[in-house]
N, C-alpha and C positions, 0 to 999 in steps of 0.2 A: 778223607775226613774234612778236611778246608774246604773243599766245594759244598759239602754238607752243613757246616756252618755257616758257609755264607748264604746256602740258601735259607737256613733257617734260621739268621740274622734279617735277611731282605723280607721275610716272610712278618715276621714279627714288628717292623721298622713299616710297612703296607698296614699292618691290624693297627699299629699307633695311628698313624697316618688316617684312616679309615675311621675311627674313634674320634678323632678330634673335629673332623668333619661332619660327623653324626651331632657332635655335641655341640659344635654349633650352629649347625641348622636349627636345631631346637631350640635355641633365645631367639631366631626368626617369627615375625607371625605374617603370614601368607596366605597365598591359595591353599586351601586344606585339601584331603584325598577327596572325599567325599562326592559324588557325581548322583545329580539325580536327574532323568530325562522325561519329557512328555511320557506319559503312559505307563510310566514305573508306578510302584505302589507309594505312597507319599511315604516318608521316614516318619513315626510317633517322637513326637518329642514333648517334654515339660519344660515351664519355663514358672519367674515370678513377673504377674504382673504391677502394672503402673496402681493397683491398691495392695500391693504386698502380700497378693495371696497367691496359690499355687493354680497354674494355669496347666491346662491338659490337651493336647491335643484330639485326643481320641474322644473327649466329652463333647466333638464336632463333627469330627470325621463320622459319616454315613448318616448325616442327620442334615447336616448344611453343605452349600457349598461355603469352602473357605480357600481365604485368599490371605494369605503369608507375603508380606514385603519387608522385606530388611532393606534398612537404607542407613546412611551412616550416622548421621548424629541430629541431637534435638537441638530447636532453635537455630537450625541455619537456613541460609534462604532456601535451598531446590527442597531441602524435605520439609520446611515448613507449607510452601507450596503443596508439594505431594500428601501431604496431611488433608490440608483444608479442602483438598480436591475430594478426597475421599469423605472428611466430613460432610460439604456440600451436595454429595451424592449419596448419602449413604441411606437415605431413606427408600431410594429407589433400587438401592443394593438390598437391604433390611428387606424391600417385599419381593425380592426374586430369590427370596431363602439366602441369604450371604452373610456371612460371618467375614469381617476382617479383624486382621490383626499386625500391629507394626512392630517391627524388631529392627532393635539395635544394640551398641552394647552400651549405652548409657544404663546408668542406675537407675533402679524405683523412683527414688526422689525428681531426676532430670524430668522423668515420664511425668512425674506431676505436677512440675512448673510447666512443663509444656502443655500437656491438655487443657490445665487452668487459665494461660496464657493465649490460646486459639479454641479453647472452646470444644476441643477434639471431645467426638461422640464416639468411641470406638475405643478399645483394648489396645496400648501398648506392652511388651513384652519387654523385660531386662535382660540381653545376652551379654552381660558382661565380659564372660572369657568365653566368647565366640562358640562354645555349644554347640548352639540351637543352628548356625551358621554354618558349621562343620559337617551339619548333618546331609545340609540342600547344598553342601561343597561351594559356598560364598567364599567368595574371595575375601582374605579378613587382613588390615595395615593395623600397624600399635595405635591404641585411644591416646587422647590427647585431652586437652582443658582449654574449657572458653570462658569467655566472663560476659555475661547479658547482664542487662539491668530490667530486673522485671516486678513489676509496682513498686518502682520508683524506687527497689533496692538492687544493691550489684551483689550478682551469685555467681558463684561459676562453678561449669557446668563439668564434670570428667566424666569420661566414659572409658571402660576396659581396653576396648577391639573398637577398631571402624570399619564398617562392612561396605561392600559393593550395594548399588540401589539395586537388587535383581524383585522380579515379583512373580508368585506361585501361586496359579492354583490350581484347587483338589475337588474334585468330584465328587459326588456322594456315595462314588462308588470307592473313592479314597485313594484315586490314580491322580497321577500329576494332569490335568488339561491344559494348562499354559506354564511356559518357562520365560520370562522376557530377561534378557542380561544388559538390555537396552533399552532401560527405562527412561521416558521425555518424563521428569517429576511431574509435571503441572497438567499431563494429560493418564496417568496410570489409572484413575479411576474409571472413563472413559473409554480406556481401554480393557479393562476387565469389565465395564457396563457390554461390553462390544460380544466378548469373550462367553460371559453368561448368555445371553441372549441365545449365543448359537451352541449353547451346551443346552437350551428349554428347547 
């Protein structure tokens, strides 16, 4: 009977043990499970965008090609770069059927000091608590807060989650065609101009 207690003492002291490890991972925010590869079927996802309305994936998929980049946050240097790159291109993306769209986990609000701020011609997306990120299995660190001064007033800016810069896209046929985990900010448009081209 003592060896039976103590097994089912150690047993019970391993399930504590096991429990509290569980519960801590989860105040973590990290890499998610999520895995999506060239050629897999793209994940549907909704999001709100940078006008506060409800944003859809599948109102694109098999109609455009779309191009999904999550980068981490508004008004810093590499994704404001990565922005304006895509802005400056975007007319030549707009006539090869393309839809982009930028995720991060800033707010609505961040999304519209920033477009107004560079002028961005293109759909940001609010992934606040890492979602839409979880889905393409982005790597997601805790958000943080910045403070810009922008028309000559000081804001600042919180965002939920801060995301990995990764960039996707999707086919018309709604398959993943490009995965990049190694995105140069200031050449991504460029490199999905590159990418379409050998998708026509």
């Amino acid at each position: 009977m003592k060896v039976s207690y103590r097994n089912i003492l150690g047993s019970l002291l391993s399930l504590v043990c096991l429990c509290g490890l569980s519960a801590s991972a989860q105040g973590q925010v990290n890499a998610p499970p999520g895995k999506v590869e060239v050629g897999d079927a793209a994940p549907a996802f909704t999001a709100t965008d940078d006008a506060g309305k409800g944003w859809k994936s599948t109102d694109y998929i098999g109609k455009k090609i779309l191009v999904v980049y999550f980068y981490p946050a508004d008004m810093t240097g590499g994704c404001t770069k990565q922005a304006c790159g895509f802005r400056d291109d975007m007319k030549k993306l707009q006539g090869k059927d393309v839809e982009v769209v930028g995720v991060s986990g800033d707010s609505v609000r961040n999304h519209q000091l920033f477009k107004k701020e560079y002028d961005l011609n293109f759909t940001l997306l609010a992934d606040e608590d890492g979602s839409v990120a979880k889905k393409f299995g982005v790597p997601l660190r805790p958000g943080s807060t910045i403070e810009r001064t922008i028309d000559g007033k000081k804001e600042k800016l919180t965002r939920g989650v801060t995301a990995a810069r990764w960039t996707f896209v999707i086919d018309k046929d709604g398959k993943v065609a490009m995965k990049n985990t190694k995105v140069k900010a200031a050449d991504d448009s460029k490199a999905i101009l590159k990418k379409v081209n050998e998708l026509k």
